[in-house]
C-alpha positions as YAML, in Angstrom:
chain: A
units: angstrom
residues:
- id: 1
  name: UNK
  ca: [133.51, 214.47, 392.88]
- id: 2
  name: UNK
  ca: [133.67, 214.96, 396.91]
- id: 3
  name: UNK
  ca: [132.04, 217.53, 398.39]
- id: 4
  name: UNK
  ca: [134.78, 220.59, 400.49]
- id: 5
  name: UNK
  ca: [132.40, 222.35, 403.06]
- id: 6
  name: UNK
  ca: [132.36, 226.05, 403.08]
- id: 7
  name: UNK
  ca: [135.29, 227.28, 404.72]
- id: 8
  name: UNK
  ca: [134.11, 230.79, 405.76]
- id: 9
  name: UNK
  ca: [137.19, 232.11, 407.42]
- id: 10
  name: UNK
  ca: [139.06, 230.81, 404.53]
- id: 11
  name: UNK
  ca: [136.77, 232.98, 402.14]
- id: 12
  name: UNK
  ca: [136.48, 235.27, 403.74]
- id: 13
  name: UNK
  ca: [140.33, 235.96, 404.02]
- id: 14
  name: UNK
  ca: [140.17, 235.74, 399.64]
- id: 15
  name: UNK
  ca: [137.72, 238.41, 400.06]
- id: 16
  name: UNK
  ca: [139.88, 240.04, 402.05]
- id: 17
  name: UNK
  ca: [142.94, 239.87, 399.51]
- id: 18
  name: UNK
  ca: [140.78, 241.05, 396.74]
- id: 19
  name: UNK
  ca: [140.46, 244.28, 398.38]
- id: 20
  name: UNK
  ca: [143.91, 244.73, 399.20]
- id: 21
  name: UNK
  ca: [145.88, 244.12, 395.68]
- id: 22
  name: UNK
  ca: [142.81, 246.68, 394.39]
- id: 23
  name: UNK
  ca: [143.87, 249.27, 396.96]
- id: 24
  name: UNK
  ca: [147.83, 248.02, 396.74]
- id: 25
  name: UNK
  ca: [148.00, 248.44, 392.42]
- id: 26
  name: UNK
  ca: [146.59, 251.99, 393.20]
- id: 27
  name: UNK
  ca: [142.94, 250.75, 391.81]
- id: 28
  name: UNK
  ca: [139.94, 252.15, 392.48]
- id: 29
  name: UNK
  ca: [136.87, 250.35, 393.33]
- id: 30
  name: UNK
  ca: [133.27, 250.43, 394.01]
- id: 31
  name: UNK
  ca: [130.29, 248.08, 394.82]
- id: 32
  name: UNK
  ca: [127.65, 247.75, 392.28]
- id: 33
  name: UNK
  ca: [125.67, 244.66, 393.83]
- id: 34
  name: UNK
  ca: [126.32, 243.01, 397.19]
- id: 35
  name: UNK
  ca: [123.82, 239.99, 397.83]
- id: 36
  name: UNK
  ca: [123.80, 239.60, 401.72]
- id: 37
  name: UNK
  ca: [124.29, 236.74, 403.69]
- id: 38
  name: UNK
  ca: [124.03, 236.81, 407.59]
- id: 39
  name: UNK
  ca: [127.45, 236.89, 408.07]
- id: 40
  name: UNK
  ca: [128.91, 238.39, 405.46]
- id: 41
  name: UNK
  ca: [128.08, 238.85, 401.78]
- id: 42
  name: UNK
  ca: [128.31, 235.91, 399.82]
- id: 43
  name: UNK
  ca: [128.31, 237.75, 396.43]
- id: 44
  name: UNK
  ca: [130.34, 241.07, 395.80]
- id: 45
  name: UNK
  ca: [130.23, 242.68, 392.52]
- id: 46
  name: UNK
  ca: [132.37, 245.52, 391.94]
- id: 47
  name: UNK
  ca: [133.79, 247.82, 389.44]
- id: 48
  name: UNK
  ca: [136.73, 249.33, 388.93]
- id: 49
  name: UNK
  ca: [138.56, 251.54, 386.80]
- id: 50
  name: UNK
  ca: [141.98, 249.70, 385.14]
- id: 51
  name: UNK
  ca: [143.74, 252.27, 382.88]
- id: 52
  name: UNK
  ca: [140.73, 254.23, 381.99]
- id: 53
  name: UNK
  ca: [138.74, 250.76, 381.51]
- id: 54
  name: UNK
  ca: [135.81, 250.04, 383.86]
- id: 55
  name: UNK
  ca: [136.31, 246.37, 384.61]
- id: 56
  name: UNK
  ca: [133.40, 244.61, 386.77]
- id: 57
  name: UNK
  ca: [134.45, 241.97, 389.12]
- id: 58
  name: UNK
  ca: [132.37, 239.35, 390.80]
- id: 59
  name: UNK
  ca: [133.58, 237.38, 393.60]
- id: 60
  name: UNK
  ca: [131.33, 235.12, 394.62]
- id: 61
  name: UNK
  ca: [131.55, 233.03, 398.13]
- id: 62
  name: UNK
  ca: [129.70, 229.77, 397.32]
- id: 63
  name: UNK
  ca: [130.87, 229.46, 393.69]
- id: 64
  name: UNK
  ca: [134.69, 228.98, 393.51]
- id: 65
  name: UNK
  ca: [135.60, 232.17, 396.13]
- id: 66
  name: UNK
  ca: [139.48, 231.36, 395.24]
- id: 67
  name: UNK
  ca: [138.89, 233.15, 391.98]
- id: 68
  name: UNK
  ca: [137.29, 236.28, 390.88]
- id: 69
  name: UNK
  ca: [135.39, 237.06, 387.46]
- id: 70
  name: UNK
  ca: [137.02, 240.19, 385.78]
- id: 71
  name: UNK
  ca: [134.61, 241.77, 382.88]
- id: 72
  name: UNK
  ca: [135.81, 244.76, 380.66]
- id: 73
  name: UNK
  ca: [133.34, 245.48, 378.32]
- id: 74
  name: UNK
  ca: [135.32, 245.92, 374.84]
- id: 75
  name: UNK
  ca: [132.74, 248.28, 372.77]
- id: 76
  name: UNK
  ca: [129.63, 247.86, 370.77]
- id: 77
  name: UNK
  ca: [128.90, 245.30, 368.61]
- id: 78
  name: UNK
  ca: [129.57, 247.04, 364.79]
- id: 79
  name: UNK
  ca: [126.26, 247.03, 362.96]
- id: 80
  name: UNK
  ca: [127.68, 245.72, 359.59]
- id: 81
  name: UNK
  ca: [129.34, 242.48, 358.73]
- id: 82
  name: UNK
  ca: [128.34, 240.82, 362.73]
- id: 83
  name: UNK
  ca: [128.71, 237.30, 361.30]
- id: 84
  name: UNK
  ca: [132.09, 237.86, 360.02]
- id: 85
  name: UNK
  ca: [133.06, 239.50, 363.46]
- id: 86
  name: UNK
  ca: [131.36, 236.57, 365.80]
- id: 87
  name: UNK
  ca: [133.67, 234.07, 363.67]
- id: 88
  name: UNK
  ca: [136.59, 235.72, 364.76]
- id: 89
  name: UNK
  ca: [135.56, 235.67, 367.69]
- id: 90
  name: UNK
  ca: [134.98, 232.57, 367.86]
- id: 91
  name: UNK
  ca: [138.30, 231.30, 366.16]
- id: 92
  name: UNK
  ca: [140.21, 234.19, 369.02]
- id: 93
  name: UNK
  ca: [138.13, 231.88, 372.07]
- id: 94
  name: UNK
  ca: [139.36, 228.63, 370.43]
- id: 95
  name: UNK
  ca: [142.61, 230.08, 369.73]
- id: 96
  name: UNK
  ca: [142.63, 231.61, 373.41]
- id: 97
  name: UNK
  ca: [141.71, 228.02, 374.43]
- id: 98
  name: UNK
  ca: [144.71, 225.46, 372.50]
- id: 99
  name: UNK
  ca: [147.03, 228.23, 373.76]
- id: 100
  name: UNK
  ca: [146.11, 227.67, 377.88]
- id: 101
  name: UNK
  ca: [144.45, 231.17, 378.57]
- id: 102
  name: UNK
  ca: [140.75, 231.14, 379.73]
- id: 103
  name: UNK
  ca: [139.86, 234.34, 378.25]
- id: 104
  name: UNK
  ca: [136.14, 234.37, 376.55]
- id: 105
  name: UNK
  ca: [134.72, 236.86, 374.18]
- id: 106
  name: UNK
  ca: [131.03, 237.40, 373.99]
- id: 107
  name: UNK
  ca: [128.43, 239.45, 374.06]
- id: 108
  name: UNK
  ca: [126.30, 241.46, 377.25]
- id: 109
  name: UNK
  ca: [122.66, 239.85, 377.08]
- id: 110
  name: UNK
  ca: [121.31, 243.46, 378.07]
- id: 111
  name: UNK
  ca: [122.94, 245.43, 375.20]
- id: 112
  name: UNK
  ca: [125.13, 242.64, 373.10]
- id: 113
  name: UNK
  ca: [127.87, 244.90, 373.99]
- id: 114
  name: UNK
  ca: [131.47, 242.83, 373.32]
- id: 115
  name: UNK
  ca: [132.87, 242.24, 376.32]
- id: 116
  name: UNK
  ca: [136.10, 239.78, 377.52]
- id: 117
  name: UNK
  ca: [135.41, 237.64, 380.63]
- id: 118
  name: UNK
  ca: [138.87, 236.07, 382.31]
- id: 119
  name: UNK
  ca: [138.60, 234.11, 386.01]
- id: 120
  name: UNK
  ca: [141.83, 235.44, 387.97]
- id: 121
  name: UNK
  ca: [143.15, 233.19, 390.77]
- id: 122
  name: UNK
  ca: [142.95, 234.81, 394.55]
- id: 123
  name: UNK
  ca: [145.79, 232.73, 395.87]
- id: 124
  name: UNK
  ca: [149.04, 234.39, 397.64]
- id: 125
  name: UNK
  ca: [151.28, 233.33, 395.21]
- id: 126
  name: UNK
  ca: [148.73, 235.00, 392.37]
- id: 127
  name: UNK
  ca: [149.15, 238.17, 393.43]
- id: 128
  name: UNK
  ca: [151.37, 239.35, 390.37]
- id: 129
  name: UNK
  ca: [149.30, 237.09, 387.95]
- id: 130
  name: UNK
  ca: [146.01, 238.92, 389.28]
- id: 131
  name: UNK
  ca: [147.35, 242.52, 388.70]
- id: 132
  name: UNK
  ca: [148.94, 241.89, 385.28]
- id: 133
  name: UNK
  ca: [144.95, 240.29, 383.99]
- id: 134
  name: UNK
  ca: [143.78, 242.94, 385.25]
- id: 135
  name: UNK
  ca: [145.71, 244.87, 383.34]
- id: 136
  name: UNK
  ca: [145.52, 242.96, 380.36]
- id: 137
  name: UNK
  ca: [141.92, 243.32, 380.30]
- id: 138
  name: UNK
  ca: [142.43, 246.96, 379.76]
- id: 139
  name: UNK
  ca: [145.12, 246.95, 377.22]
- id: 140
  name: UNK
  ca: [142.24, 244.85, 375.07]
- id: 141
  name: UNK
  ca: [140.04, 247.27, 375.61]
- id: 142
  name: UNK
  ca: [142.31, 249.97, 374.25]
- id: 143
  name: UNK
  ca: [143.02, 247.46, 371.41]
- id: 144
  name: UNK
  ca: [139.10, 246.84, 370.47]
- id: 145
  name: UNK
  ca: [138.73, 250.52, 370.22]
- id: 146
  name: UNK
  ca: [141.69, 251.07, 368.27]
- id: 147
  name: UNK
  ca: [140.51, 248.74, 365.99]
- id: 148
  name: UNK
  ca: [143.29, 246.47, 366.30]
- id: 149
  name: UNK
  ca: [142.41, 243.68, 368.70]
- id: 150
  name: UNK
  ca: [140.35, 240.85, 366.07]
- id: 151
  name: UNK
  ca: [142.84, 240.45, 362.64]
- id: 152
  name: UNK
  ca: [141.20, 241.98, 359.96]
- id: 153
  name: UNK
  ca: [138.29, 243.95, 362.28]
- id: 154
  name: UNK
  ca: [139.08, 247.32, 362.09]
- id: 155
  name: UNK
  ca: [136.31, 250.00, 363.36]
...
């Protein structure tokens, strides 16, 4: 593996593009966590609202800044039948996997909440790909609450 050197103005023009297909699909956002940097900051978490879904996004300079981490949290983890429920989700990340999509299920280490984690690319020709994720995020959310996103999970 060769090393790429940090192209700042680069990143900082991804940054830069994050912020505008937020503002140009109409969606809301707001910092939660910025770690600074001297020049600019390196990290920026945010979250917005995506159809009535909060989805957090991390974008983070020195790790891969041509994509950004979407999180919608799904719901809370049902108290009953939990092994039966991480097997599906299991089989759904596998599944998810053979199929080309880089969605992962799992659960929030400060509240084991279910959440869906997907990386979406920052690069012109992405815009469309980004805002339909995004998107997609939040129709899953809608789904887990319905009760309708796992086969055979209903809440």
């Amino acid at each position: 593996m060769s090393y790429v050197p940090f192209d700042a103005d680069k990143a900082v023009d991804m940054r830069n593009r994050l912020l505008q297909w937020l503002e140009d699909a109409g969606i809301a956002w707001a910092p939660v966590d910025i770690a600074l940097c001297i020049e600019l900051p390196s990290a920026l978490v945010a979250e917005c609202t995506v159809q009535h879904t909060s989805v957090l996004l991390q974008h983070d300079l020195d790790e891969g800044f041509a994509h950004v981490r979407a999180t919608a949290v799904l719901g809370d983890l049902p108290p009953e039948g939990d092994e039966a429920l991480m097997l599906r989700m299991l089989k759904a990340n596998f599944l998810a996997a053979l199929r080309g999509h880089d969605q992962v299920l799992g659960l929030r280490d400060t509240d084991d909440a279910v959440c869906v984690t997907q990386a979406l690319a920052l690069h012109e020709s992405a815009r469309d790909a980004f805002r339909l994720g995004l998107f997609h995020l939040a129709s899953l959310s809608t789904r887990w609450c319905d009760g309708t996103y796992l086969a055979g999970h209903h809440r």
